[in-house]
C-alpha positions as CSV (number, residue, x, y, z in Angstrom):
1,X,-9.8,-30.1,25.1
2,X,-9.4,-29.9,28.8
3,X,-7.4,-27.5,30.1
4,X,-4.9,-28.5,33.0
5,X,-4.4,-26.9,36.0
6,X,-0.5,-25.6,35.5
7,X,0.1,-24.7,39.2
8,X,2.0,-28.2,40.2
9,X,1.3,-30.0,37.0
10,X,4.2,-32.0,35.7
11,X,4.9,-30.4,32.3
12,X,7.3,-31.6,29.4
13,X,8.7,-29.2,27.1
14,X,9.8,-30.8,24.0
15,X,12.6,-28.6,22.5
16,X,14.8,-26.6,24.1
17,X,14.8,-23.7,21.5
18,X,13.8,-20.1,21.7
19,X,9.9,-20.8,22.1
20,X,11.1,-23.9,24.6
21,X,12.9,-21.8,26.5
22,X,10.2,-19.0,27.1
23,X,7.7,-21.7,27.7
24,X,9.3,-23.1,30.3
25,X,9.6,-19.8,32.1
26,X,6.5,-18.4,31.9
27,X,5.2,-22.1,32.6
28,X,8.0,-22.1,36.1
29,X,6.3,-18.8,37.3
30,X,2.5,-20.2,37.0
31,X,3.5,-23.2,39.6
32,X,4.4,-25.9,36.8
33,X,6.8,-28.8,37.3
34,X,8.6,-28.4,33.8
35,X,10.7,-31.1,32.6
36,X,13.2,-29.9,30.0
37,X,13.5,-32.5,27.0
38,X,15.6,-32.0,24.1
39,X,18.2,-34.5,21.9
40,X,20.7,-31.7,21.0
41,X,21.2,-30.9,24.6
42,X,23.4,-32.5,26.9
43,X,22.1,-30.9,30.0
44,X,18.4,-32.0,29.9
45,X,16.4,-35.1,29.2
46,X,16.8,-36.7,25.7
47,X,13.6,-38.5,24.2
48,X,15.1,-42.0,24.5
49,X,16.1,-41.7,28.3
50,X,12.7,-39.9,28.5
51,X,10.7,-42.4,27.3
52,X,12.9,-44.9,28.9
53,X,11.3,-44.5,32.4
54,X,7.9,-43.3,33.7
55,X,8.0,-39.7,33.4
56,X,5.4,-39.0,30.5
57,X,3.2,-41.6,32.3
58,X,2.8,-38.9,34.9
59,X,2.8,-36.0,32.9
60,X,-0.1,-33.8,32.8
61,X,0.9,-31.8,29.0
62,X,3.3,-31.9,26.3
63,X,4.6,-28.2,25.3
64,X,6.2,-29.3,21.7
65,X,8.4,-27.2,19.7
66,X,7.6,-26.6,16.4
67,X,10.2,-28.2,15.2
68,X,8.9,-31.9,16.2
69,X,6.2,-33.4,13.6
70,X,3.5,-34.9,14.8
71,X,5.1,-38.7,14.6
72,X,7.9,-37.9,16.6
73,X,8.2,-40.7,18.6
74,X,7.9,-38.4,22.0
75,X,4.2,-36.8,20.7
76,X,3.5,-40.0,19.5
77,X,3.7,-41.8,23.4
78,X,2.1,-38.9,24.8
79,X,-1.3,-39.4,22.1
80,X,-1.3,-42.9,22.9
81,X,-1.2,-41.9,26.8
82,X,-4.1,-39.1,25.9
83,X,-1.7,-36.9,27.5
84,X,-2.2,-33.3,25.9
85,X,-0.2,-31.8,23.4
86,X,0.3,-27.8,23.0
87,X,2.0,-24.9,20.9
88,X,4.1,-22.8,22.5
89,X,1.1,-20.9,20.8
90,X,-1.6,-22.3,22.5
91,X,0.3,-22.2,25.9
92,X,0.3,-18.2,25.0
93,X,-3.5,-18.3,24.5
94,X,-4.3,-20.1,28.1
95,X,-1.7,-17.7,29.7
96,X,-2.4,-14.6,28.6
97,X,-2.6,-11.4,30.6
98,X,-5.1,-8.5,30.7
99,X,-3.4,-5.2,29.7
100,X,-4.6,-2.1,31.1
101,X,-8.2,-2.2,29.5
102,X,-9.0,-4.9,31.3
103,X,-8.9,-7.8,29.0
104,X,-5.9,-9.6,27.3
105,X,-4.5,-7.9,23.8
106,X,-6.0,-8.8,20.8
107,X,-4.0,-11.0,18.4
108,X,-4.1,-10.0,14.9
109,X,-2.8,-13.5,13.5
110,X,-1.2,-14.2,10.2
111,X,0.1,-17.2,8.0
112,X,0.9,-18.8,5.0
113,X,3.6,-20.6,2.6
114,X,5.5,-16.9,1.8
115,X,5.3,-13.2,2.7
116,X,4.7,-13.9,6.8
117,X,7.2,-12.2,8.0
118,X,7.3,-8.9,5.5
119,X,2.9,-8.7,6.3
120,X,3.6,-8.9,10.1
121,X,6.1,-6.2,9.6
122,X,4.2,-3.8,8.0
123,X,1.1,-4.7,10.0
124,X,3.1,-3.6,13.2
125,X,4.3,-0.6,11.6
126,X,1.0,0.4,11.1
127,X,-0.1,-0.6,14.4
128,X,2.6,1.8,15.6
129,X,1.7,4.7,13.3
130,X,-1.9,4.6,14.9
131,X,-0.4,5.3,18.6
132,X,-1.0,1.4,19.6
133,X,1.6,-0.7,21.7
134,X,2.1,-2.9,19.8
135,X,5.3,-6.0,18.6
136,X,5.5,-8.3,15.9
137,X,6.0,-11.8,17.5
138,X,5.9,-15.0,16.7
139,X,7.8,-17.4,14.1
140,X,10.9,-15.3,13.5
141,X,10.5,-13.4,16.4
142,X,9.8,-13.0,20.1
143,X,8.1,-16.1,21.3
144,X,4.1,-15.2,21.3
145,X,4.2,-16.3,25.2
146,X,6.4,-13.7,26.3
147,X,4.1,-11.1,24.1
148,X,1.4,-12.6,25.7
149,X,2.3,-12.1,29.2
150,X,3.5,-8.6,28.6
151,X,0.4,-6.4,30.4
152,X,2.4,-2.9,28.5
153,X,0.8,-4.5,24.7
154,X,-2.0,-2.9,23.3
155,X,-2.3,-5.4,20.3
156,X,-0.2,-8.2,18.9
157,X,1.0,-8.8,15.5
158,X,1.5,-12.4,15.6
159,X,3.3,-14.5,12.5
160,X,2.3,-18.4,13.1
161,X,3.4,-21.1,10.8
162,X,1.7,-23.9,9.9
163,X,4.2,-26.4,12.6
164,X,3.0,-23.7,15.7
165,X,-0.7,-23.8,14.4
166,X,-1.0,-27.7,14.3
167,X,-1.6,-28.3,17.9
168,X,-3.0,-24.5,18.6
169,X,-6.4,-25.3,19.3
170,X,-8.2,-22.4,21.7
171,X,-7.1,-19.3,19.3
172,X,-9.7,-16.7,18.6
173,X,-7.9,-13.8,16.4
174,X,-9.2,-10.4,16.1
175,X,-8.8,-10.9,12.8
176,X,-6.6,-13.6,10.7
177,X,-5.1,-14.3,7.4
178,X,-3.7,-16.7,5.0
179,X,-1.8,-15.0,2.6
180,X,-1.1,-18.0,0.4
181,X,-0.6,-21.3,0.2
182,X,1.8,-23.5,-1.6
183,X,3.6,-27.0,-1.4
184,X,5.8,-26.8,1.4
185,X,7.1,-28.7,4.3
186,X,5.7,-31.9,3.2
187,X,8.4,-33.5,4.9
188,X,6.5,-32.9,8.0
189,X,3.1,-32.5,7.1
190,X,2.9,-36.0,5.0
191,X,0.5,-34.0,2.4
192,X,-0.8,-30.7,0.8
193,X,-4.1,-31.3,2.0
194,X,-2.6,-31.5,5.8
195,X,-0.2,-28.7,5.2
196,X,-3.4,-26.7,4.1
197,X,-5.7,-27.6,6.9
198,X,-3.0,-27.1,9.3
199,X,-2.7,-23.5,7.8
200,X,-6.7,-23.2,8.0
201,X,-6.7,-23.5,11.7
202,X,-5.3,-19.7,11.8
203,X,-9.3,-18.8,10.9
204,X,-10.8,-21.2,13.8
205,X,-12.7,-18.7,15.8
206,X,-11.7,-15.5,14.1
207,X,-13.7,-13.1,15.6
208,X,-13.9,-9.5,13.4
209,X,-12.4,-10.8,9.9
210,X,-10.8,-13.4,8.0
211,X,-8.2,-11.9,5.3
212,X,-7.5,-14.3,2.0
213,X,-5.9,-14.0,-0.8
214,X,-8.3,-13.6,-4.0
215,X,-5.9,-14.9,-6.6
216,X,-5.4,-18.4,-4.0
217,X,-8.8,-20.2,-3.6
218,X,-7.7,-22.1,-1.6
219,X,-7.5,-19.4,0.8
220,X,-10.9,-19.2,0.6
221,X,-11.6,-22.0,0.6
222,X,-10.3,-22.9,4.2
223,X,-12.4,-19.2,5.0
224,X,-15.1,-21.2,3.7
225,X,-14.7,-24.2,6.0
226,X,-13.6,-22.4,9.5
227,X,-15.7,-21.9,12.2
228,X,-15.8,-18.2,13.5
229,X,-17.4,-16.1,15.4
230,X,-21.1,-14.9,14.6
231,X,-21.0,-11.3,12.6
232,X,-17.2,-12.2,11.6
233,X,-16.9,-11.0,8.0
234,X,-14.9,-12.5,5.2
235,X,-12.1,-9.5,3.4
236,X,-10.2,-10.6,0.3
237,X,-6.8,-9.2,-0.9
238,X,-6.2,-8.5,-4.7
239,X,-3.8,-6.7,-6.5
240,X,-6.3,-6.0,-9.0
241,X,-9.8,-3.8,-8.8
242,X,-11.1,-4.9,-6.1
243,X,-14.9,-6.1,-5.4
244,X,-17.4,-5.1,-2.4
245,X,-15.9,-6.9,0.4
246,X,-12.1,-6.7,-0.9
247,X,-9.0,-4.4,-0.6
248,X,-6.9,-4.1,-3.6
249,X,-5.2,-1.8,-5.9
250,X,-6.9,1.0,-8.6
251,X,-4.1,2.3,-10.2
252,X,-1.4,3.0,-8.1
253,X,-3.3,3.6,-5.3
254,X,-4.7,0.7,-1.9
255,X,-8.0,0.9,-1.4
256,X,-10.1,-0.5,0.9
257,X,-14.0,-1.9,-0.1
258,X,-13.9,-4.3,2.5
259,X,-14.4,-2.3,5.8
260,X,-15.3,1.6,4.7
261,X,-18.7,2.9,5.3
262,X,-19.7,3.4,1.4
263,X,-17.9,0.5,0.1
264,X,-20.9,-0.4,-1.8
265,X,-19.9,2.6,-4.2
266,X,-16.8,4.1,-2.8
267,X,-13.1,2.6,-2.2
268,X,-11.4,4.3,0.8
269,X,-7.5,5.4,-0.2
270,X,-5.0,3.8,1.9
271,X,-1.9,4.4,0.6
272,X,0.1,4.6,-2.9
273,X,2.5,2.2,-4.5
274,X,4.9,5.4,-3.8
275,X,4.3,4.8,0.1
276,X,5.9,1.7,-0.8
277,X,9.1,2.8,-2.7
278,X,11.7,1.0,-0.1
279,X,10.3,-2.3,-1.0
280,X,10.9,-1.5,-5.0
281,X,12.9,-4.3,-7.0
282,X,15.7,-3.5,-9.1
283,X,13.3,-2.4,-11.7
284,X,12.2,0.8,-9.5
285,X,8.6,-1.2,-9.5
286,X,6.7,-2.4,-6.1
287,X,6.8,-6.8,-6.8
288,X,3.0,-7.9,-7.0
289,X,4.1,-9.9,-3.8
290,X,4.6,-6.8,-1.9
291,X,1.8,-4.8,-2.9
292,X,-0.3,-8.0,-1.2
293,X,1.5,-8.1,1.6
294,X,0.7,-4.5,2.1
295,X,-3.3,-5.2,1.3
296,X,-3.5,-8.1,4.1
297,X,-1.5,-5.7,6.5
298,X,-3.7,-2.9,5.9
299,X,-7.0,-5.4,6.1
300,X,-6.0,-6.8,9.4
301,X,-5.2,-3.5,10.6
302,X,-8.5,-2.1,9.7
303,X,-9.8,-5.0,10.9
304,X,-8.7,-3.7,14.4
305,X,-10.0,-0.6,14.3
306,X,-7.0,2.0,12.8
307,X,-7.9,4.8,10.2
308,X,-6.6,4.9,6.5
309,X,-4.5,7.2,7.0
310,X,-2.9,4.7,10.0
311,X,-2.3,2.1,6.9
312,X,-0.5,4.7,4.6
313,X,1.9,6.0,7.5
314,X,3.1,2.8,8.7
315,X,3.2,1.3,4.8
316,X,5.2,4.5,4.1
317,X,7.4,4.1,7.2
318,X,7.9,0.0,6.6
319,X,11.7,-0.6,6.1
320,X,12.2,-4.2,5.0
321,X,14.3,-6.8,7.0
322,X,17.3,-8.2,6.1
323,X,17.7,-11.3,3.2
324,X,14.6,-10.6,1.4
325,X,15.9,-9.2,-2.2
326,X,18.3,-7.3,-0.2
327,X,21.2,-5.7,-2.6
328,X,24.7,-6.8,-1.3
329,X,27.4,-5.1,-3.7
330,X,28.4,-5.0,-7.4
331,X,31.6,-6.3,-8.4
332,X,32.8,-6.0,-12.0
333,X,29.3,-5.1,-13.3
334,X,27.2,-7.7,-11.6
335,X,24.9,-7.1,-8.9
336,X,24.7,-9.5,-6.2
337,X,21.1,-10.0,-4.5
338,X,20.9,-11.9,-1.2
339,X,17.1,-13.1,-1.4
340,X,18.1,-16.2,1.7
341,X,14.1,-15.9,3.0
342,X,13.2,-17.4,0.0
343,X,13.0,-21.0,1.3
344,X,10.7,-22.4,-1.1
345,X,9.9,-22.8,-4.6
346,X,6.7,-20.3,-4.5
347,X,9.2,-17.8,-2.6
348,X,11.8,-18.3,-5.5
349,X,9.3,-17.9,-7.8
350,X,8.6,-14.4,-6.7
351,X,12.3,-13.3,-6.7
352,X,13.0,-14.5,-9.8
353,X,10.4,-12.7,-11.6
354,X,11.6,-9.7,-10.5
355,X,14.5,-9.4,-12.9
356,X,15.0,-9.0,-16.5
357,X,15.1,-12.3,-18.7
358,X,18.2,-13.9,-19.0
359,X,19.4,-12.1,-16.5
360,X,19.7,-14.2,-13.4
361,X,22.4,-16.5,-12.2
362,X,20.8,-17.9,-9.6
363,X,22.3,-19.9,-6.3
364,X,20.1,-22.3,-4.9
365,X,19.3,-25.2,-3.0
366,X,19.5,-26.9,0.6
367,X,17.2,-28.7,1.7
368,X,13.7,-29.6,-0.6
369,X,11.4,-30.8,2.3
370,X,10.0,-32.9,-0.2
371,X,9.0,-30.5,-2.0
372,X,9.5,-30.8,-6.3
373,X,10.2,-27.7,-8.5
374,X,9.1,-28.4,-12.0
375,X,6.9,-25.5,-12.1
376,X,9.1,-23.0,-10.4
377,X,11.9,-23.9,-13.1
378,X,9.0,-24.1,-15.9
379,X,7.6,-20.8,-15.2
380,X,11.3,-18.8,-14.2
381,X,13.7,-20.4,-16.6
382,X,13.3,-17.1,-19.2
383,X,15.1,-15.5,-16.3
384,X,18.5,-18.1,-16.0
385,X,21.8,-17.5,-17.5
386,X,23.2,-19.8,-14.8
387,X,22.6,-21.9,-12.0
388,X,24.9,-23.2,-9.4
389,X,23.9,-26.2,-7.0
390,X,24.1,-25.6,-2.6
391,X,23.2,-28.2,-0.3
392,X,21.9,-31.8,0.4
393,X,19.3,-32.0,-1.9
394,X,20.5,-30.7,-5.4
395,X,18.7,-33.6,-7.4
396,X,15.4,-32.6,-7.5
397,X,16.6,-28.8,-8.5
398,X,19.2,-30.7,-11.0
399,X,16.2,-32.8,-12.5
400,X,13.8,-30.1,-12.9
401,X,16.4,-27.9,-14.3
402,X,17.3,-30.8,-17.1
403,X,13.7,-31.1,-17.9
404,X,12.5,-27.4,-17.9
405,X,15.6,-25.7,-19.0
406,X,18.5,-27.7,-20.3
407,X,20.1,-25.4,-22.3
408,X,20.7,-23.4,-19.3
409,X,24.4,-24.1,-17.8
410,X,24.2,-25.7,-14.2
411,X,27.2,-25.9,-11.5
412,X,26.9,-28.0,-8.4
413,X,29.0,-27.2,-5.4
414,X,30.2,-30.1,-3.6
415,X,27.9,-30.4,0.0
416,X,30.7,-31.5,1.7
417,X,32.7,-28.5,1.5
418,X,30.3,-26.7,4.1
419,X,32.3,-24.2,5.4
420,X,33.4,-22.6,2.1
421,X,30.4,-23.4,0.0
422,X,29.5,-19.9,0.0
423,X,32.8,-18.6,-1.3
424,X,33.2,-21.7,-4.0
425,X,29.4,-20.9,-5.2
426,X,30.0,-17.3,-5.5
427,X,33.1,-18.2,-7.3
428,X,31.2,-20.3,-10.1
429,X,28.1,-17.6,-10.3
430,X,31.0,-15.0,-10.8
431,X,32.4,-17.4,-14.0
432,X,28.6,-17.4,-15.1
433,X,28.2,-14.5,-15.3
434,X,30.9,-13.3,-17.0
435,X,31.3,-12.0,-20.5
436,X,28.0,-10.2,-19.9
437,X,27.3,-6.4,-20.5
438,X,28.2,-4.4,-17.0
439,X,24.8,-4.0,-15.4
440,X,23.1,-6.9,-17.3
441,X,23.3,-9.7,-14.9
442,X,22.7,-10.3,-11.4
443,X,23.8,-12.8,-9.0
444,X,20.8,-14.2,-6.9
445,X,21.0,-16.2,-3.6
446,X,16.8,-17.6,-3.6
447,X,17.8,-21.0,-2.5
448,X,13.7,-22.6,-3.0
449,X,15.1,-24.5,0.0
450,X,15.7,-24.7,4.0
451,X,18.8,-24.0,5.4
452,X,19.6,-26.5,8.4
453,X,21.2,-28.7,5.7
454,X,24.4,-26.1,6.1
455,X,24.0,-23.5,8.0
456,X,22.0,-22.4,11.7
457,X,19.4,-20.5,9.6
458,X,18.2,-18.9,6.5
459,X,20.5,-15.7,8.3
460,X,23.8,-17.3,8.7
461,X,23.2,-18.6,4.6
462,X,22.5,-14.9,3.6
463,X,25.1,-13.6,5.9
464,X,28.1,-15.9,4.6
465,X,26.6,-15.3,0.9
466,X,27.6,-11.7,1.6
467,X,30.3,-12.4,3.5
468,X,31.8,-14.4,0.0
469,X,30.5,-11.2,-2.3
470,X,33.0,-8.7,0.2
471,X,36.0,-11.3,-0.2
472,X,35.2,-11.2,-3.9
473,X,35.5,-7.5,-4.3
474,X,38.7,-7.6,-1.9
475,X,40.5,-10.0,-4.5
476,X,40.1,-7.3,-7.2
């Protein structure tokens, strides 16, 4: 793909978001004519009045927020006008600045349906235990464009989902992984197949090594099928023993056989399940899901160059973020678990297992993305004492639930009360869970679904779920 000139090119950004808005900056200092498009502003451009007049015939590049799919009606005039369409992502990759060394930071790039944002963290902290400048950006965070720019970053910890990596096209990663992948955001990508290969473009040019997930063949497959740079080696993750050419788990210790010197006969120690002990579930035991997460951190970082012992102080120094099986309160016996990250059945899937059978009186839905959940409800409904019903799109949960578990009691929470619906769902998980043994039941918010339906973000749902759990314990 050609690559215009952006001093005086006529630029639309599409999406006035976060990423929008730091595009358009960086794009205003390098001599771009940026035109400002969005339909939920009042201030700018919509797409209609856009596409209304001339503009997009003399456009020279579409910068599209990852928020539009590929058959919005504004991407699909600029195809047909063989007008070029970016990523905020790929805009970071054409912009970037050298740092101090001489050349532009290395990106050490991650994806996948669940566990992004947790790897990116810990792969930062370890970044950081090693001496390097380093930030987690990307998806959740700061836009990679501003990273990119930044001449004072040694190395980038970048978290990419599969909507930024669609029209990325120019990335060569350090190193890259896919932690996982699972049906998701099928609403935009049409199919599994596309969702994948949109996922697989993460490995595109990989340059040192290509982390996948040993228990997910996909994962390798789409190592398998990416074009990388010659001598670029493929590592896999497992949370069992692992192979030559793997990091994974002996014991309760990480090891690496994937980068150290002897690996042919000797694992390298990078860390125990202890060094983890933050991350621990109710049980006092380290999830499987977080013990990979720590391996793909600790490969990538490896992959770039840090020692063991880098991997073990920054796994040992991780504190997780906020709404990822974070404890809220207990109230009357039951503890209530805010888990709002988990926006999809795979992510649910994990949470749930983490508690005790028949333990669980679990909150969810929201928005499906087209996604089904007959195995999520097949494979967790040992865990249910109760369910009760959020959001738009409570059929395919309600279904599922009838099929897989019908002896199970389910509550639905009518959609349109959206500013309480947090207080009237906590109310009804409370009346579940009564009559239980104090201790024996916990209240979990893992909705298996997006947020937008209801609330700003997967944030605001966790914070007004805790918000309702406070007001509970107030009410005595």
């Amino acid at each position: 793909m050609a690559v215009p000139d952006l001093e005086g090119a006529r630029v639309v950004v599409a999406g006035m978001g976060v990423s929008g808005r730091a595009a358009a900056e960086v794009l205003a200092s390098r001599g771009a004519r940026v035109v400002p498009v969005d339909d939920a502003a009042g201030d700018v451009l919509s797409t209609d009045e856009l596409l209304a007049g001339d503009v997009l015939d003399r456009t020279d590049l579409v910068v599209a927020s990852p928020g539009l799919a590929p058959h919005h009606p504004l991407l699909r005039a600029a195809t047909e006008r063989s007008v070029p369409v970016w990523s905020e992502v790929e805009l970071a990759w054409q912009v970037r600045v050298a740092t101090s060394g001489g050349a532009p930071a290395p990106w050490l790039a991650v994806t996948g349906t669940n566990g992004k944002t947790t790897t990116v963290g810990m792969l930062e902290s370890i970044l950081q235990a090693a001496g390097r400048a380093t930030a987690a950006v990307g998806n959740v965070g700061t836009p990679v464009v501003l990273a990119a720019t930044d001449p004072t970053l040694d190395v980038l910890a970048v978290e990419l989902s599969s909507f930024q990596l669609h029209h990325t096209y120019a990335m060569s990663a350090q190193a890259a992984a896919v932690l996982n992948v699972a049906a998701d955001h099928l609403d935009w990508h049409g199919t599994l197949d596309a969702y994948a290969a949109a996922k697989g473009r993460i490995y595109e040019r990989a340059q040192v090594a290509c982390v996948y997930n040993a228990a997910d063949p996909m994962t390798e497959h789409l190592v398998r099928e990416a074009d990388v740079v010659d001598g670029c080696v493929a590592v896999g993750f497992t949370t069992g023993t692992p192979s030559v050419g793997q990091v994974g788990l002996v014991e309760d210790v990480l090891v690496d056989r994937g980068f150290a010197r002897l690996r042919h006969t000797h694992a390298a120690e990078l860390g125990t399940l202890a060094d983890l002990h933050r991350l621990a579930g109710p049980d006092g035991a380290v999830p499987p899901h977080v013990v990979a997460d720590a391996l793909a951190a600790g490969a990538l970082a490896l992959a770039h160059g840090v020692e063991p012992q880098d991997v073990r102080d920054g796994l040992r120094a991780y504190a997780p973020g906020a709404h990822r099986i974070a404890p809220v309160d207990v109230v009357d016996g039951v503890a209530y678990v805010d888990d709002s990250k988990a926006t999809n059945a795979h992510a649910a899937a994990a949470s749930l297992a983490s508690f005790a059978p028949g333990s669980v009186v679990w909150v969810a839905g929201g928005l499906a993305k087209g996604a089904t959940f007959d195995e999520l409800v097949a494979s967790r409904r040992d865990r249910l004492r109760g369910v009760v019903l959020i959001g738009a799109d409570r059929e395919p949960l309600r279904d599922a639930l009838a099929r897989h578990a019908p002896d199970v009691p389910v509550v639905e929470v009518d959609p349109g009360d959206t500013g309480a619906v947090m207080t009237l769902a906590v109310h009804e998980a409370r009346r579940l869970a009564s009559g239980a043994p104090a201790d024996a039941v916990t209240v979990l918010l893992a909705p298996a679904c997006a947020s937008m339906d209801q609330f700003a973000s997967y944030a605001e749902r966790g914070d007004r779920f805790a918000d309702a759990v406070r007001a509970l314990r107030e009410e005595g």
